[in-house]
C-alpha positions in Angstrom: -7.0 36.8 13.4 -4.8 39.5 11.3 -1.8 37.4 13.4 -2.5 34.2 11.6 -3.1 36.4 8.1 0.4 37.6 8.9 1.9 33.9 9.9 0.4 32.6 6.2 1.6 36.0 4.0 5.0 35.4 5.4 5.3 31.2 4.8 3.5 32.3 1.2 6.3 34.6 0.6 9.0 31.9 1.6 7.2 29.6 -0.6 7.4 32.1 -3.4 11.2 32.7 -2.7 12.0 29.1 -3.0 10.5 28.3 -6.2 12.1 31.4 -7.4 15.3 30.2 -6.4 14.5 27.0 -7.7 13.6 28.2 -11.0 16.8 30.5 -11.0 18.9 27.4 -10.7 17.2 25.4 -13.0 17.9 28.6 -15.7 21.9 28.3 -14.4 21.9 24.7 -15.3 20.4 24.7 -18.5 21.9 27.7 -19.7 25.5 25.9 -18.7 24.8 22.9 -21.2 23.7 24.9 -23.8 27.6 26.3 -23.8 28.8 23.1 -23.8 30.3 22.2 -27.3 29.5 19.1 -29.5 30.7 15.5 -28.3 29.8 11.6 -28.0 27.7 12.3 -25.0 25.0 13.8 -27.0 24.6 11.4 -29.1 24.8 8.4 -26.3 22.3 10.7 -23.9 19.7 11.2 -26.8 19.9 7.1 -27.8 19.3 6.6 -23.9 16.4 9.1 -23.3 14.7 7.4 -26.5 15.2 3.9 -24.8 13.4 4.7 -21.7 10.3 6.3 -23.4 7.0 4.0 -22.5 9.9 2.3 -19.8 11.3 -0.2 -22.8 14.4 0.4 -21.2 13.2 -0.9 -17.9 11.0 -3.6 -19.5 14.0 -5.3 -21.3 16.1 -5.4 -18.3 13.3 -6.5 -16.0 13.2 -9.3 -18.6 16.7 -10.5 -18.1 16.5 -10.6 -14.7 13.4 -12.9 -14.8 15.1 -15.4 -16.8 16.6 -16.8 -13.7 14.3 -17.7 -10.6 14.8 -16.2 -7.0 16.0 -12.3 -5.9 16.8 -11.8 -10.0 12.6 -13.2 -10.8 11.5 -10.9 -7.6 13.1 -8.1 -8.6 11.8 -7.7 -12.0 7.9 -8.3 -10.5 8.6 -5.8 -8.3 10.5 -3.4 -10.7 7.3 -4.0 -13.7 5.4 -3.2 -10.5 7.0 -0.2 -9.2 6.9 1.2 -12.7 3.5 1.0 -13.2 2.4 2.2 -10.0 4.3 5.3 -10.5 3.8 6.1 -14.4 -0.1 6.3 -13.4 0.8 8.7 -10.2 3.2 10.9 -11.9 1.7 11.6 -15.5 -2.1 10.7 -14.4 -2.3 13.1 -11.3 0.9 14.7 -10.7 1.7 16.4 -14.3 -2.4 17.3 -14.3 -1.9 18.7 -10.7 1.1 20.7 -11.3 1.4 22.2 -15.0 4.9 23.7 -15.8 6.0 24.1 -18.9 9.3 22.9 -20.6 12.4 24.4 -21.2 12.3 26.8 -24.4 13.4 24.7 -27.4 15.7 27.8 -28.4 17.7 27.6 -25.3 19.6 24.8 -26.1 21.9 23.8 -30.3 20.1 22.0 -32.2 22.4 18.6 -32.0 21.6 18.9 -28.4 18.0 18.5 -28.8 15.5 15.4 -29.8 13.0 15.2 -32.3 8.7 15.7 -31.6 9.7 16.6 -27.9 7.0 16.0 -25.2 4.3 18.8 -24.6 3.1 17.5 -21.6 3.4 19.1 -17.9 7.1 19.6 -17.1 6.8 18.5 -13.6 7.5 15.6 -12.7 9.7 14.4 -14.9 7.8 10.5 -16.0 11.3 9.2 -17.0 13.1 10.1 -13.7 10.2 9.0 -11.9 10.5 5.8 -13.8 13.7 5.0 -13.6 14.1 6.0 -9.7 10.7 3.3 -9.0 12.9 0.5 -11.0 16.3 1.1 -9.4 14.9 1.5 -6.4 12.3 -1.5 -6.9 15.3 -4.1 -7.9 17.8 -2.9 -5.4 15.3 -4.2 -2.6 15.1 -7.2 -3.9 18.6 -8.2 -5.2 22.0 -5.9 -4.1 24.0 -6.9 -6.7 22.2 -5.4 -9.2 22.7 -2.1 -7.8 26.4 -1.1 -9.7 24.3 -1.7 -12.7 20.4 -0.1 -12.5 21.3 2.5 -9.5 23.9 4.6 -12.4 21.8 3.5 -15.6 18.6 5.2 -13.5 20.6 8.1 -13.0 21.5 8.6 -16.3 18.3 8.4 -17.6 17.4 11.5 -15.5 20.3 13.6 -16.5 19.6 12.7 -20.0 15.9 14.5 -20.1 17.9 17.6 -18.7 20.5 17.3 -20.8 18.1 17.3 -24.4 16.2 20.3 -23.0 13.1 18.1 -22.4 12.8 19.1 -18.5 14.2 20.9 -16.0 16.5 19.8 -13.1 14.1 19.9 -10.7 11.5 18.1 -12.8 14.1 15.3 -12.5 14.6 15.2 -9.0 11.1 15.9 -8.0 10.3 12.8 -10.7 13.5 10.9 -9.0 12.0 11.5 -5.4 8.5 10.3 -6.7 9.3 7.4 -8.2 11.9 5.9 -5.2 8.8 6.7 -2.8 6.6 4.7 -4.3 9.0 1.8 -4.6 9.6 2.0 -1.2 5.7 1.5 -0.5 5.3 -1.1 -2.9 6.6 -3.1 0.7 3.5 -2.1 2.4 2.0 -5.2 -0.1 4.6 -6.8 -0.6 7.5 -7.0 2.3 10.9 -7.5 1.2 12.9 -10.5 2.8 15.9 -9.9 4.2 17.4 -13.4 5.3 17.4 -16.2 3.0 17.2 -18.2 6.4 14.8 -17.6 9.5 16.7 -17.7 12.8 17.0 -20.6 14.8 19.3 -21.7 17.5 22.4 -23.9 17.2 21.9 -26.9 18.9 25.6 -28.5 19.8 24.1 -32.1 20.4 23.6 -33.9 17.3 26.4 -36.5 15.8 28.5 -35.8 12.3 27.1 -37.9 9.6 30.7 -38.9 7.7 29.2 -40.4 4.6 25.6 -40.6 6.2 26.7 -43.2 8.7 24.1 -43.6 11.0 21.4 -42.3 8.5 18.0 -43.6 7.7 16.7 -41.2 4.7 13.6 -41.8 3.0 12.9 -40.1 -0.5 10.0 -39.3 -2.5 9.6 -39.3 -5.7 6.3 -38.7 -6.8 7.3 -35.0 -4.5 8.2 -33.0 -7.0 8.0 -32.3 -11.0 7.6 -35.2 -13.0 11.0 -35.0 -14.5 13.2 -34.0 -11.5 13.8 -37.2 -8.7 16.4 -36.0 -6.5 16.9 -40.2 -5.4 20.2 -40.4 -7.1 21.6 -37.3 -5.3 20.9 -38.2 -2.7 22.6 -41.7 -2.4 25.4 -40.4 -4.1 25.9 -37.6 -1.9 25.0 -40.0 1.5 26.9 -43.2 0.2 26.9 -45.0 3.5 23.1 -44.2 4.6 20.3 -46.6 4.9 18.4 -45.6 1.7 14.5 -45.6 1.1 12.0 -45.2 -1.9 8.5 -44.7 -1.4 6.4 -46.2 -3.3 2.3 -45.9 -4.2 0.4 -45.9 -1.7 3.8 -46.9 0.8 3.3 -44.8 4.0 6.3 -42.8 5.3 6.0 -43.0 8.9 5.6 -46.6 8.5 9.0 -47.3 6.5 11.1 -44.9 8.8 9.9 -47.0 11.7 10.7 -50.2 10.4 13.8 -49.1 9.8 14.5 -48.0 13.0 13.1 -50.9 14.3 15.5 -52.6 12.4 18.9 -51.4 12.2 18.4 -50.5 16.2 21.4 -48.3 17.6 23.1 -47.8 14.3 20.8 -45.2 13.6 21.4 -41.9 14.7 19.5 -39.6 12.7 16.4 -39.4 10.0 16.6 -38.1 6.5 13.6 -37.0 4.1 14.0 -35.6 0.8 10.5 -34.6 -0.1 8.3 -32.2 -0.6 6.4 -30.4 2.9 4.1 -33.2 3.4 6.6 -36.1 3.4 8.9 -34.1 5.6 6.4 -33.7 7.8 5.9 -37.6 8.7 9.4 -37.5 8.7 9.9 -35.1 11.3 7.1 -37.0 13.2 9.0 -40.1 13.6 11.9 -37.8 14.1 10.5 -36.5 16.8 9.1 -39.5 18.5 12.5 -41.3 18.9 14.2 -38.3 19.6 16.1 -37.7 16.5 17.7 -35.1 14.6 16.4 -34.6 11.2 18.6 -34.0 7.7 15.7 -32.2 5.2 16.5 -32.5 1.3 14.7 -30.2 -0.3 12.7 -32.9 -3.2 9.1 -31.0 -3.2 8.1 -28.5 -6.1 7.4 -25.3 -3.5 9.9 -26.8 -0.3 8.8 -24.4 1.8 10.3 -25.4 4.8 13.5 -26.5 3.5 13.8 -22.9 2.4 12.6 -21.4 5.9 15.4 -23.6 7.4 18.1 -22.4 4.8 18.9 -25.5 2.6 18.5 -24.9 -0.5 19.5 -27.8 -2.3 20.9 -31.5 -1.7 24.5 -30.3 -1.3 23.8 -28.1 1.5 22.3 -30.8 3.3 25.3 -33.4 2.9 27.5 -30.3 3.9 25.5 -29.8 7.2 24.9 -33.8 7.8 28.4 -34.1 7.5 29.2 -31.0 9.9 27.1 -32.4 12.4 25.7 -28.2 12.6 22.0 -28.1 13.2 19.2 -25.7 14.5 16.0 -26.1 16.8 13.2 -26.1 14.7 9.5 -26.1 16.3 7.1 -29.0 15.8 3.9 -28.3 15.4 0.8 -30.8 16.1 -3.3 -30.7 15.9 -5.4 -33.1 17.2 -8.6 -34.3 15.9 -11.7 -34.7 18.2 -15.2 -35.7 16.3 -16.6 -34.6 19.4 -17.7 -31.5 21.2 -15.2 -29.7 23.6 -17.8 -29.8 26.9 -18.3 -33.5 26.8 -15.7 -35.6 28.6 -17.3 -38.5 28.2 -17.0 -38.6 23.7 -15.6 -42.0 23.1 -14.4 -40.5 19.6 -11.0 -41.5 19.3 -8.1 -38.6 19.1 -6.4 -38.2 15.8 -2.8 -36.5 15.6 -1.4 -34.9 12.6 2.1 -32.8 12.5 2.6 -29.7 10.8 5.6 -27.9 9.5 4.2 -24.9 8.0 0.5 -24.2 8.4 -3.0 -25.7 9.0 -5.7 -24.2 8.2 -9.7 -24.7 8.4 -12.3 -23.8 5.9 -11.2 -22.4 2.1 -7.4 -21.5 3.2 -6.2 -24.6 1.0 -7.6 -23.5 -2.1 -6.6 -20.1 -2.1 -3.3 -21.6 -1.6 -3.9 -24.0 -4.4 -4.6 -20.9 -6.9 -2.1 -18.6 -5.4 0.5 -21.5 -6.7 -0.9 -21.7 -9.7 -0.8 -18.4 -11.1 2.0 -17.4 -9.5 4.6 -18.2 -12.0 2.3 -16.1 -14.7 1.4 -12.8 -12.3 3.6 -13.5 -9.2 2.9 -14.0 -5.8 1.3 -11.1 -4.4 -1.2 -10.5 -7.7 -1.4 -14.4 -7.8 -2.5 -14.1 -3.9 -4.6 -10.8 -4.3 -6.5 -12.2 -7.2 -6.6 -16.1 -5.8 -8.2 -14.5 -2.3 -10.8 -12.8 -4.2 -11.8 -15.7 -6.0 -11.9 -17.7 -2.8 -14.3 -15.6 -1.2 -16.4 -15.1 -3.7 -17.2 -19.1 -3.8 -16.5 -20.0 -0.1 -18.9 -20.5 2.6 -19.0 -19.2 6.0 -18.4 -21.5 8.7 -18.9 -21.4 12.4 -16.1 -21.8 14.6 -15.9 -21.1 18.5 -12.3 -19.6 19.2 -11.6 -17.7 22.6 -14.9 -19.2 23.8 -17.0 -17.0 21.6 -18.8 -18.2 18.3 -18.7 -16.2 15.3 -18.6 -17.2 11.4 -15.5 -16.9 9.2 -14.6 -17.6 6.1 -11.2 -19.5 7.3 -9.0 -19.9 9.8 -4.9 -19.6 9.4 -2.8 -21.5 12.2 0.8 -21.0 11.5 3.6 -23.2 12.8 5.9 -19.5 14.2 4.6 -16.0 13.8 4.8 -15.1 9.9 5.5 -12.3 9.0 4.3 -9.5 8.2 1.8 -9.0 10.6 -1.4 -7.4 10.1 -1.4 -8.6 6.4 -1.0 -11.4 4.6 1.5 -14.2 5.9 4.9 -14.4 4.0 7.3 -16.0 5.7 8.6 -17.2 9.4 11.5 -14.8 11.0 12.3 -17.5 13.6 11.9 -21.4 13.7 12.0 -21.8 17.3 9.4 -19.1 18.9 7.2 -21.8 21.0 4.2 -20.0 19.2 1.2 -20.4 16.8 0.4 -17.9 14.2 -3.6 -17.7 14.3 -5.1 -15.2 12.1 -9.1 -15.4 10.3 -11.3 -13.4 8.5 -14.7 -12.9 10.0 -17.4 -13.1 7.8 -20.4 -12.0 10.3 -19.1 -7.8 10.0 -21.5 -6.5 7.3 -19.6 -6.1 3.4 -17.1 -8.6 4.9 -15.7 -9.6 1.6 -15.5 -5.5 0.2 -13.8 -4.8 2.9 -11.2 -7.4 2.9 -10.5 -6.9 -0.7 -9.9 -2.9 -0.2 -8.1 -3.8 3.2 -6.1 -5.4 0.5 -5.7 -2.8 -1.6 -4.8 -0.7 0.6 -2.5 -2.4 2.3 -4.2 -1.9 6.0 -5.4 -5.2 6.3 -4.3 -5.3 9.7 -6.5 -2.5 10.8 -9.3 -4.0 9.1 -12.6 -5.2 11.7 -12.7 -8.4 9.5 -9.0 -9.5 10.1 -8.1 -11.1 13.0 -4.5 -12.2 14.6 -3.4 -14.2 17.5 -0.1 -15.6 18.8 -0.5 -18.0 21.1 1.4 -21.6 22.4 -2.1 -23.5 21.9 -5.7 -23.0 20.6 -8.7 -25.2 20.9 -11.1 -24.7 18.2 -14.8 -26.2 17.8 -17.3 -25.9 15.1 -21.0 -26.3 14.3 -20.5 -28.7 11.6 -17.5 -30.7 11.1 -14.8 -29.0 8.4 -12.5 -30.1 7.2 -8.3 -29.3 7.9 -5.7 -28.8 5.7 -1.9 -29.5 7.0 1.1 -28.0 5.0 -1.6 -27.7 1.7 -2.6 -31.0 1.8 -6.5 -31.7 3.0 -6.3 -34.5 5.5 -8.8 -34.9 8.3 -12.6 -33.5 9.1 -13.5 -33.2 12.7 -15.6 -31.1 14.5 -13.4 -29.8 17.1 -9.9 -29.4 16.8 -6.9 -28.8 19.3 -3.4 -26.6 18.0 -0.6 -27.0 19.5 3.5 -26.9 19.7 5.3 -29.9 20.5 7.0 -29.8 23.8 10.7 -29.9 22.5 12.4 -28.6 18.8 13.2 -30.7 16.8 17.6 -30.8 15.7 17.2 -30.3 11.4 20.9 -30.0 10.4 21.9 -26.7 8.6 25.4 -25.2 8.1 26.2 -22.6 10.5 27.5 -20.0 7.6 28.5 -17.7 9.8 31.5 -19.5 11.4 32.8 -20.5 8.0 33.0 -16.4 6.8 34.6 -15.7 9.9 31.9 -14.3 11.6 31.2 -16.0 15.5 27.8 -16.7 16.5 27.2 -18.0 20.0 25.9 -21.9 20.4 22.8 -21.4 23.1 22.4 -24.7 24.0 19.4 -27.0 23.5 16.6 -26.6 25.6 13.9 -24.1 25.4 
């Protein structure tokens, strides 16, 4: 026993040692700008300190950067976010925590100093800790903007040393703080790396000069009222076979007349649409063996974004090319009847899915995600839209891996999304041969409390109530029929449903960018 006694004296005496050393260094430091004579930099340091009290500094910038949507949008969300987060941590329990007290107004001139100083705990420093979380925050999210925030944040920190309103340890300690916290704001909210998921070349599909050998429907009812991407599109494909869809016009129906029509000259299918149109597109696609030009025409364009083409020019560039990937097609069929009975005359019903399907109140979750998104962004928007969701929904009872249980919806995802173990974000790869199942249960007692501080938390994935499979097909049944949702859109009720891939990609053309930056990247065939 006197051992261990002896073991903690001695690490209590390091300890002690260290902050004295730390303190000593801190003295060195402050005493050196104190010396230092009058010049610009006092005056630019004390303009800058007063800029990031109550983190205006960081407000206006995150501003800017919102103006335009994208990495500059994300990274002011998560910058605002990052801020907050780390203001509460660092002056609501830190500072309490950890009293130190300031530097001695006397130590340092007068036109060194700043008027009604702070009299708060020294340690951390809030402003450091601040302007680390931001930096940090946007750097995740957009690069670029790092020659700009990274030296600005580090400014800021030298500047509460340098007007004698912290020491130099304050600052890093805050600086340390703040960058950690940042860091974890991923845990909710994962950073994307690739604009593009992964996909494999395919080397088999023709070069559209023009869009000669092109049938390409569009859609204008797809996205915003005021934004019809029709005329881009012929312009950009002069030579196609053009098509307009009209009320109540179905697309699978036009592209196969078309076909039908025009016989060998065609040699591809276009869509410019939102997820839904390309969809049936990639249906009919798929059924003659096609490879598929995507335009993205929808408000969202979801998978036009997955598949890396961001607008109309990018997919005449990759048309033209004749450069394509294999992108998975996924399928669920509708059976009114009950899994165990052979004999159910209920005809089969077939609908194809891009993105997701989902059973139960997924779709409307979805619906309010995307709606307050543009005012909160997309993971408060989804936080708040999935508590509102299960606080109206009912449970419904669904047999999946042959044992019954009641959820509150079930998530089939074309690919494994990522992250796992939390909410789905985005797909990593367009060609895995997989489904992406994941549910809530809603039979584990305090179901919904637990999902929401799951959520909080960010351990979701550990969570009894969340469930996750990856798996090439899933047969699902219910008690009562319910209905489905396909890529948002609510389009059949059945009673027993069956998930699947297709058995073969689908070619969707998309510019390989690495062979035009000099970069080689192998071409892997086409088969699965």
């Amino acid at each position: 026993m006197s051992g261990w006694f002896e073991r903690v004296a001695r690490r209590s005496r390091r300890l002690d040692g260290g902050i004295a050393t730390v303190s000593r260094t801190d003295k060195v430091i402050t005493d050196f700008i104190s010396t230092r004579p009058p010049s610009r930099v006092d005056t630019t340091l004390r303009r800058l300190t007063r800029t990031a009290d109550h983190s205006l500094l960081w407000f206006a910038i995150a501003g800017i950067l919102a103006v335009r949507k994208g990495a500059g949008r994300k990274a002011a969300i998560r910058g605002v976010a990052s801020v907050a987060l780390t203001s509460l941590t660092a002056n609501a329990v830190l500072k309490p925590l950890l009293p130190r007290r300031r530097p001695a107004a006397a130590e340092l001139p007068a036109f060194r100093t700043v008027d009604n100083p702070p009299s708060s705990s020294s340690f951390p420093s809030g402003h450091a800790a601040s302007a680390a979380a931001f930096a940090t925050a946007v750097v995740l999210e957009n690069r670029r903007a790092a020659p700009v925030v990274v030296p600005l944040a580090a400014l800021v920190g030298w500047s509460r040393v340098h007007v004698g309103v912290h020491w130099t340890s304050d600052v890093l300690a805050g600086a340390a703080v703040g960058s950690g916290l940042a860091v974890l704001t991923q845990r909710w909210w994962p950073v994307r790396r690739d604009d593009e998921a992964r996909a494999r070349p395919m080397d088999t599909v023709p070069s559209l000069p023009q869009g000669e050998g092109l049938v390409i429907v569009s859609n204008p009812f797809s996205g915003p009222p005021d934004h019809d991407v029709s005329d881009e599109v012929r312009d950009g494909l002069p030579a196609a076979h053009h098509l307009i869809v009209g009320d109540g016009v179905d697309v699978m129906d036009m592209l196969t007349d078309a076909i039908a029509e025009r016989g060998q000259w065609v040699r591809a299918v276009g869509v410019a649409g939102g997820d839904g149109t390309v969809a049936a597109a990639a249906a009919v696609a798929d059924r003659h063996g096609l490879p598929l030009v995507v335009v993205p025409g929808g408000t969202l364009n979801h998978f036009a974004r997955d598949v890396g083409v961001y607008d109309t020019q990018e997919a005449v560039d990759a048309a033209q090319a004749g450069e394509a990937v294999a992108v998975d097609l996924a399928l669920v069929e509708a059976h009114p009847g009950r899994l165990d009975d052979p004999e159910d005359p209920s005809v089969t019903r077939t609908r194809f899915f891009l993105n997701t399907a989902s059973i139960g109140s997924y779709p409307e979750l979805v619906r309010l995600r995307e709606q307050w998104q543009p005012r909160y962004g997309k993971w408060p928007a989804f936080a708040a839209a999935l508590i509102t969701v299960l606080r109206r929904s009912e449970k419904i009872s669904v047999k999946i891996d042959d044992r019954w249980q009641k959820v509150w919806f079930l998530f089939v995802g074309n690919g494994p999304y990522h992250p796992r173990g939390a909410v789905p974000a985005w797909r990593p790869t367009l060609d895995s041969g997989l489904l992406d199942v994941r549910w809530l249960r809603a039979d584990v007692r305090f179901s919904r409390t637990r999902v929401v501080l799951a959520l909080i938390l960010g351990a979701l994935g550990h969570s009894r109530v969340y469930h996750q499979r990856e798996v090439p097909r899933l047969d699902v049944e219910l008690h009562e029929p319910s209905m489905l949702a396909t890529d948002g859109e609510v389009v059949e009720e059945a009673g027993r449903y069956t998930f699947r891939v297709a058995e073969r990609p689908i070619p969707v053309y998309r510019r390989d960018e690495d062979r035009w930056t000099g970069r080689d990247r192998p071409y892997l065939g086409t088969a699965r």
